[in-house]
N, C-alpha and C positions, 0 to 999 in steps of 0.2 A: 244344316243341310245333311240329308241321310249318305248313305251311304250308297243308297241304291239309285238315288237321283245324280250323284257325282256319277257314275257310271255310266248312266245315259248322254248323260253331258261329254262326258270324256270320249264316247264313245261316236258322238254327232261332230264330233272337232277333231276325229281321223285324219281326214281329207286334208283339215288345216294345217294340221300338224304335221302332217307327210311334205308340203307346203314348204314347211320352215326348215325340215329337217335335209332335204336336198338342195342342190349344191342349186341357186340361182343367181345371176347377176342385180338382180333388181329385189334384193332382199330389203327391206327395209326396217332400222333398227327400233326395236319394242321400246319407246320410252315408259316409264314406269316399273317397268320389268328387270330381270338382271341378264339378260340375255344382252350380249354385246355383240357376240358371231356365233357359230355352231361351236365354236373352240371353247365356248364357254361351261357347255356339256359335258365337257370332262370334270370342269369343277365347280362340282352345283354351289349353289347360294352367293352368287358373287354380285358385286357393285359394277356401274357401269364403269366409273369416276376412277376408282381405285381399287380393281376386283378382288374377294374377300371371299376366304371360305367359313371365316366366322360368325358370320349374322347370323343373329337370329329368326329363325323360318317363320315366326310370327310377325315377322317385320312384311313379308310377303303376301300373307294374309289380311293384312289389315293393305296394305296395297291393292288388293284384290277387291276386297270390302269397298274400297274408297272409288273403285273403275264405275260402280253403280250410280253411284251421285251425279256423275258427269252430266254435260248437257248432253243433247238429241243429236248434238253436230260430230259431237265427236264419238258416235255409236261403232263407227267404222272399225278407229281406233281402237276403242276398248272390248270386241270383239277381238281382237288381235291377243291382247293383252289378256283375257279371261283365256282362251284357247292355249295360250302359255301356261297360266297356273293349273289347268286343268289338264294340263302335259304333263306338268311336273307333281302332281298330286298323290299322293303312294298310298291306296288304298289297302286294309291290313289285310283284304279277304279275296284280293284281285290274284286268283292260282297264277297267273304268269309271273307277278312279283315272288310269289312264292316260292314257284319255280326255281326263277333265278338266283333267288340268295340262296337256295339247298344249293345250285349248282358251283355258287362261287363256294359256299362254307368247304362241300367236298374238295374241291379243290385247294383249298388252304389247308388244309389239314397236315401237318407237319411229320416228315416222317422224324421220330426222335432218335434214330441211330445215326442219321446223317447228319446229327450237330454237331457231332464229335468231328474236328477239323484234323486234329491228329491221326485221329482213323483215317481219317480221306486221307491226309499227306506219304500214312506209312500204305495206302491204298495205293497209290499213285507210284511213288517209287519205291516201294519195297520196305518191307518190316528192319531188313538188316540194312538198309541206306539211312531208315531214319533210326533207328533202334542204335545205329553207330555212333550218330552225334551225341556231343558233349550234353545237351540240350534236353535230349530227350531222355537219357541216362538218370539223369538228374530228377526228372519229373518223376521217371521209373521207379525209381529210391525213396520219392516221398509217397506218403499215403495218402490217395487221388481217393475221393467219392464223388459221383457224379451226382449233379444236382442237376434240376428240371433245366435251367438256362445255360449253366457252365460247371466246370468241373472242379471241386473245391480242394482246394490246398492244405495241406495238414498245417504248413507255418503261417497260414492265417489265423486271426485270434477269432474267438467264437463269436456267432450274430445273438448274442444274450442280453434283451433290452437296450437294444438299438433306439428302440422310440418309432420306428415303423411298422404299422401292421396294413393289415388290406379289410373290406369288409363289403359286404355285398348291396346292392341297391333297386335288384330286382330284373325281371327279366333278362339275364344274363349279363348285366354289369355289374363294373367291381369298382371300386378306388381305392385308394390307398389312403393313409390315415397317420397323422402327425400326432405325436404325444405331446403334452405341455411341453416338456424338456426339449425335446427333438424341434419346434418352435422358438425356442429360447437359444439353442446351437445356429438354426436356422438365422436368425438375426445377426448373432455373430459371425456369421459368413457373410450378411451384406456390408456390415461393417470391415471386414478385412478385407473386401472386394476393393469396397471405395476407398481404403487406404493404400491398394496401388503394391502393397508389398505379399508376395505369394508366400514370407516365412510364413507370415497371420496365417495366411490358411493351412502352412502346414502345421501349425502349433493347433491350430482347430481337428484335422485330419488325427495328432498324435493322441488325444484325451479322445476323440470320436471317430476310429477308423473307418466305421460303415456311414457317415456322412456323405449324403450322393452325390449334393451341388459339389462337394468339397473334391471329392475323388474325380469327376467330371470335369472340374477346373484345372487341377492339378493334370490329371492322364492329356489335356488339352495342353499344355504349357510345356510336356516333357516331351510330344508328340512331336510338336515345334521346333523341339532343342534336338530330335532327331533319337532320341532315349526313348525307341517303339515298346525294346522290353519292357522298361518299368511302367510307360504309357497302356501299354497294354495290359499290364497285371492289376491297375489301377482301374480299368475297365471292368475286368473279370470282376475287384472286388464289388462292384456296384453294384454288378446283377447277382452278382451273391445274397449280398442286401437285399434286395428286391424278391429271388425267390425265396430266400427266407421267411419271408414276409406273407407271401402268397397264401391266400386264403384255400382252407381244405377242398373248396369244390372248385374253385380255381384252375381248370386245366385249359394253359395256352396253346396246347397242341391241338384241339378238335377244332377250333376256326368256328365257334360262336360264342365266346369269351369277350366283351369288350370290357374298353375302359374309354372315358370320356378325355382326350384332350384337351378342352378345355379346362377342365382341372388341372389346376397349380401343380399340386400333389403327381399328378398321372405321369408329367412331361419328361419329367427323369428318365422315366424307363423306355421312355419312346427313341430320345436321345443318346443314351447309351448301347439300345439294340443296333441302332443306326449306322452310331462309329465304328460298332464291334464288328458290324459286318465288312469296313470298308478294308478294317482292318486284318481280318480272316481269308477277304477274299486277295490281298496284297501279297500274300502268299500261295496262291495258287489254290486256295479252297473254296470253289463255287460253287458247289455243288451243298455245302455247308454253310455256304453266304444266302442261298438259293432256300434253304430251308428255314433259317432263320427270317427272308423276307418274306415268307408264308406268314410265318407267327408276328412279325409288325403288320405288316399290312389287316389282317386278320382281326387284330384289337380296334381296329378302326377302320373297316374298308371302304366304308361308305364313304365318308370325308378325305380319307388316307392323307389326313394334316401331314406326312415329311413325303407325301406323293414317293411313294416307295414303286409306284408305277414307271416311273423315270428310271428306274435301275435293275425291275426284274426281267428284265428281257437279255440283260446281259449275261447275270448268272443261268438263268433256264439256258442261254445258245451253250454255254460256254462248259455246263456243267451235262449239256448234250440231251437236255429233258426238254425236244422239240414240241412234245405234244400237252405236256401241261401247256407249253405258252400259247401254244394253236389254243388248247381250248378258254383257258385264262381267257384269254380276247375276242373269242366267239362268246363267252356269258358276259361279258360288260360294255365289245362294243355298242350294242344295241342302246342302250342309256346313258353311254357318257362318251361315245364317237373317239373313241381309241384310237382311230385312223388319223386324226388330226393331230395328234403326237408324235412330233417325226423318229420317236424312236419305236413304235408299234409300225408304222409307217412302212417303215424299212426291213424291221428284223423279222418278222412277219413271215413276207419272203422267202428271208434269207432262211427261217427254221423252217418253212415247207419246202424251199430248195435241199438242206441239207440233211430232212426226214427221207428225202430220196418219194416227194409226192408221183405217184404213178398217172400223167394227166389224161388216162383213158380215164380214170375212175374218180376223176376230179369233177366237185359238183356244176353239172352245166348252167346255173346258172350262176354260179361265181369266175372272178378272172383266172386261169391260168395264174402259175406260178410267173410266167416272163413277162403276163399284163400287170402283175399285179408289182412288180419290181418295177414296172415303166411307167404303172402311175406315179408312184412314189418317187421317181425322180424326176417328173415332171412336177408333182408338187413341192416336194424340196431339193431343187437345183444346186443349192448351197453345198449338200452332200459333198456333190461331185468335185468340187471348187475345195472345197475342207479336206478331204480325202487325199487329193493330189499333194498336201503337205508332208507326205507319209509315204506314200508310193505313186510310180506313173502308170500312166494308163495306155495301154500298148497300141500298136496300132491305129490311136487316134489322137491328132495335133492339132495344136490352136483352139482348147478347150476354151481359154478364155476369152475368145473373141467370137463365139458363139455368142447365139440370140438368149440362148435358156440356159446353158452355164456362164454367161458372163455378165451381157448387160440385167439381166433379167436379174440374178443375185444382187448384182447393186442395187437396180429404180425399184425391185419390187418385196425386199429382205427387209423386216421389224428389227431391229436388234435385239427382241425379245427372242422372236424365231432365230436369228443366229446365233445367240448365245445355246440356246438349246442342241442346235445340230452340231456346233463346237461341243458341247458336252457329249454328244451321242458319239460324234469321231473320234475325239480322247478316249473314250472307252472301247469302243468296239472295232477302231482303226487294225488293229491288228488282224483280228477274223477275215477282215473284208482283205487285205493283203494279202491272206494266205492262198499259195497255189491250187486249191480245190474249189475257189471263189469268187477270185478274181477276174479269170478267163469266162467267166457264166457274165459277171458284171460289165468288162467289155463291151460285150455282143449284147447286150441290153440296151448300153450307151449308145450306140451305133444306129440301134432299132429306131431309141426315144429322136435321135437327131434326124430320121430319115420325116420321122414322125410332123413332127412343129418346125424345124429350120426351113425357110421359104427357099423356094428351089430358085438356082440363078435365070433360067428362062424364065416365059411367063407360063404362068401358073394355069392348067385346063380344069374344069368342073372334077375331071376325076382325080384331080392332085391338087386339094388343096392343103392347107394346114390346118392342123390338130386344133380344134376351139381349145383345150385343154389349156394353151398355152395362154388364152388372154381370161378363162377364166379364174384358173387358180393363182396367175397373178397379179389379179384381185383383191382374191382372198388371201394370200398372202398380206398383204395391206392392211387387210382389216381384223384379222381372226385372231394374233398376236398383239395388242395395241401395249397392256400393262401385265407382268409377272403376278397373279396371287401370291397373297403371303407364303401359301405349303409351297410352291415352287421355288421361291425365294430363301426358304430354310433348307431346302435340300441344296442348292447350292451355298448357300456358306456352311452347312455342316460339309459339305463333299470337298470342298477347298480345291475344286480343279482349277489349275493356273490358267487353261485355255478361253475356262466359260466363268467369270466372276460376276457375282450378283449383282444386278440392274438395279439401284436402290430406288424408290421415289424420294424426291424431295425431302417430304416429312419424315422421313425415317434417318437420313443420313444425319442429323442431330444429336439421333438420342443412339445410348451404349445401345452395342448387341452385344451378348454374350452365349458363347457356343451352348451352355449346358444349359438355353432357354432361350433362343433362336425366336425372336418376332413373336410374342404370346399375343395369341387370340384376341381381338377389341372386349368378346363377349365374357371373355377368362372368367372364370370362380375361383377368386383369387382367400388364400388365408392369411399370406403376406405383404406388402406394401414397400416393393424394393425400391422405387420412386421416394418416397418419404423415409426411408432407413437411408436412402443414400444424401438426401439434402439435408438428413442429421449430420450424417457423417461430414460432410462437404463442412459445414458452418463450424462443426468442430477443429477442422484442420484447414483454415481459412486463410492462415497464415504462414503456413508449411512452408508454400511455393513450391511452383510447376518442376522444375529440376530434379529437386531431391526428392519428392515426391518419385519420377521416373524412372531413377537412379536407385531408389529403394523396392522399383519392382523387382529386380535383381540382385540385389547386395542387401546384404546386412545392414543396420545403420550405421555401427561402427566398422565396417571396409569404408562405407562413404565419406566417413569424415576421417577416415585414414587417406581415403582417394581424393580429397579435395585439399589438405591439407599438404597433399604434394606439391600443388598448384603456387606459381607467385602472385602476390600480393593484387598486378594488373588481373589474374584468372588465367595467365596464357598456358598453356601444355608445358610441363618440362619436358625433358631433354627422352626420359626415361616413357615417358607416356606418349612420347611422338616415335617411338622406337616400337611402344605394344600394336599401334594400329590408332592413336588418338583416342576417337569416343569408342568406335568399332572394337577396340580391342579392350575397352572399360565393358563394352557391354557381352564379349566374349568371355570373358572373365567371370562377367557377374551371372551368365547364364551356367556355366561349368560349378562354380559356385552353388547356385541353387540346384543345379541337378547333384547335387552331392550332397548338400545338407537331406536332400526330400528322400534320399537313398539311405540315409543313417536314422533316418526318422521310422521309415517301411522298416527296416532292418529292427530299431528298437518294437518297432511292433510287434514284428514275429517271433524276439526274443523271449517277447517279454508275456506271448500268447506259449512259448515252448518250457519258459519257466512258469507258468501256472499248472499247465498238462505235467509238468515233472512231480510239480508239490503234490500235484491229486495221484500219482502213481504213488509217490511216498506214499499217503496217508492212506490208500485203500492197500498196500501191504501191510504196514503198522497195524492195519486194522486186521488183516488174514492172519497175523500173526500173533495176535495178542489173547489169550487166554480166556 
């Protein structure tokens, strides 16, 4: 089918599509289709069953193909269904489309001064606040080059035949690129995974420093142990690796660079921008956390597999850049209904409330700054319910025994939607607290209740309640059913205690591991971690669960130093019911491996400071010789 003929088609199925796309009570759901609610717009290509940003777009088409064969009866139907595909159909010549990606790409675009998290921080409190600490002294002393992602370390050992390179694949994608060797390292990482014991990896880490799973697993485990410095340095060295790597025409900072996700190879670097930003922004740099979620998002915006849309609206408030996120969400609401995010939902608002929006010159046919806060808390009530864990709300009592902050959060909240609003609170709870926003929030509250709460007399034609109330929780109901996978990696890489991942069934089985979070069904895989671990398994078949456990932490010989304490029954002695029992065996063993993986780092950078020595010898000897 041409080109010119989808257009027309697309263009007779307006009407229907305006149809689907507005908010109705009697919507009724596309079977066939991957359309579950409008909520599903946000993340195209999804299942009804188990929604899925992975499948393959031909899987749709050939659905689409299949709507034709149907009988005569169900023409209804499959007009519904073609109308969908012909929604979702991205023609390459349609200037609106066009349009829009120039206007997201401008938008991504990275300013490269504002990665430097240092510069913000001595930005923020002063050259001689930070210029004072022990910390930064330190940095000062050593010889810093800045590199495209991060800034490289002199006692780092050189990226010289690593076994990663990058390599281009055409219209502005890249991937990355595994050597034999670096495939061969690669293996021995799944086997030291499935042995349980992290020395393996770090004995892997010490012959192969720029190892990415390796550095990923490790900076995840010392993160844990509360060891942010080395966690973090561990970080840094990864994207070191990686732009080492980067290919000459390779620029992440313009925002039309991709890389494919689904690539085995790619997911490292997706991972690592991720954590690095959670962890940049834990220090008060979001304005630097802000610019790095340009360049993730960026490499993959269309899919945005770790939905890094869950968390740019915090950095943009926080870091004060109201008007990228205004316009951010003026180019993508339109095609993936941003609105339905309760964190677009909300902050929205809250960034044209605190751009200081002038509402003489506000568009008349958009809401108000106060309408558009009272939708949003009529859509997600939960908000207000989550919020109040953190501050009260003045002036007004018995929130919870309201109709819309109370019952309504119970009969008509997914736990998919609360999990997300518990995520948008833990992060943004404080903003909304603060004395400049609070008092606006209020007098919102107050409005929305006069709004939907049925008044105690009876009710006249010209005081009724707000439909709002019985339609969005409805949609409430239905719009949230199941997490896609991207949603579900951004929360377990984010590790918020508040909002933990929903898992489905099928998943709670099999490992997840942080440095490759839920891989794509469709992945283009080079390795087979599945079949390297059920080697590994049959090889240590007999180990047993204990010592196995016991050697995620310890050495083997502390363990058979530490069991050997034990009598004869197994029971604790005397001295190990004094440490804390098992608690204080695995306190131990944790202190332990943060100190070995410390002397390990350390012989690295010795032993990168004794090669840089040899070659200063040899190129004097050499100046100097006749």
């Amino acid at each position: 089918m041409s080109s010119r003929v989808l257009r027309k088609l697309k263009k007779d199925s307006e009407n229907s599509l305006d149809d689907n796309n507005n908010f109705s009570d009697n919507d009724d759901p596309i079977t066939g289709g991957s359309v579950f609610s409008e909520f599903s717009n946000c993340f195209p290509s999804q299942l009804i069953t188990i929604p899925s940003s992975d499948d393959n777009p031909q899987d749709h088409c050939e659905s689409f193909k299949s709507k034709k064969r149907r009988k005569k009866k169900n023409k209804q139907k499959d007009k519904t269904g073609i109308t969908y595909q012909l929604g979702n159909i991205k023609l390459p010549n349609d200037p609106g489309i066009a349009d829009q990606n120039k206007q997201v790409i401008d938008l991504l675009k990275v300013n490269i001064k504002m990665l430097d998290h240092v510069g913000e921080l001595s930005r923020l409190f002063g050259s001689e606040v930070i210029g004072g600490s022990e910390t930064y002294l330190r940095r000062k002393r050593s010889r810093v080059k800045r590199g495209m992602l991060v800034s490289i370390k002199s006692t780092w050992p050189p990226t010289v035949r690593i076994g990663l390179s990058m390599e281009p694949l055409g219209c502005g994608s890249y991937t990355f690129v595994h050597s034999k060797e670096y495939q061969n390292i690669q293996r021995s990482f799944y086997n030291a995974l499935e042995s349980m014991n992290p020395n393996n990896l770090s004995s892997i880490l010490y012959e192969n420093p720029y190892h990415i799973d390796s550095l990923l697993q490790l900076s995840e485990i010392m993160m844990h142990q509360e060891d942010t410095t080395v966690g973090t340095d561990l970080l840094e060295r990864a994207l070191h690796a990686f732009q080492s790597a980067f290919h000459p025409s390779f620029n992440p900072f313009n925002g039309s660079c991709r890389l494919d996700f689904k690539r085995q190879v790619n997911r490292g670097l997706f991972v690592a921008l991720f954590r690095y930003i959670l962890k940049i922004s834990e220090r008060g740099c979001h304005r630097s956390a802000l610019e790095y979620c340009k360049l993730l998002l960026s490499l993959d915006y269309e899919d945005d597999p770790l939905t890094v849309l869950l968390m740019i609206d915090r950095y943009a408030i926080y870091s004060r850049q109201y008007s990228f996120l205004i316009d951010l969400y003026d180019s993508l609401n339109g095609s993936r209904n941003l609105y339905l995010l309760p964190n677009f939902g909300l902050s929205i608002p809250l960034a044209r409330k605190l751009i200081g929006e002038d509402p003489e010159k506000c568009d008349k046919n958009k809401m108000s700054v106060d309408e558009s806060l009272q939708d949003a808390l009529v859509m997600f009530p939960g908000f207000v319910s989550r919020l109040l864990k953190h501050t009260s709300i003045g002036g007004i009592t018995n929130l919870e025994k309201s109709i819309l902050f109370g019952r309504e959060v119970l009969l008509s909240e997914s736990d998919s939607l609360g999990c997300l609003l518990s995520l948008y609170v833990a992060r943004m709870h404080p903003l909304w607290s603060s004395p400049n926003v609070l008092p606006w929030l209020e007098k919102n509250i107050a409005t929305v209740l006069n709004l939907v709460e049925p008044k105690q007399l009876h009710l006249s034609e010209s005081n009724t309640i707000d439909p709002r109330l019985s339609e969005y929780s409805k949609r409430r109901k239905t719009l949230y059913p199941v997490f896609p996978p991207k949603i579900l990696r951004h929360l377990i890489l984010s590790e918020v205690s508040e909002a933990p991942p929903i898992l489905p069934r099928n998943l709670t089985s099999s490992p997840i591991y942080t440095f490759d979070p839920l891989p794509p069904r469709s992945s283009i895989n080079i390795y087979d971690p599945e079949e390297e671990r059920r080697r590994v398994r049959e090889t240590m078949a007999g180990s047993g669960f204990l010592n196995g456990l016991l050697s995620s932490f310890l050495p083997s010989s502390s363990i058979n130093a530490e069991l050997a304490l034990r009598g004869p029954s197994g029971t604790p002695t005397v001295n190990e019911t004094a440490s804390g029992s098992i608690g204080g065996i695995v306190r131990s063993a944790a202190e332990t491996f943060s100190a070995t993986l410390r002397q390990v780092l350390d012989m690295i950078d010795i032993r990168t400071v004794g090669l840089e020595y040899e070659d200063n010898n040899h190129n004097n000897s050499s100046d100097e010789a006749p």
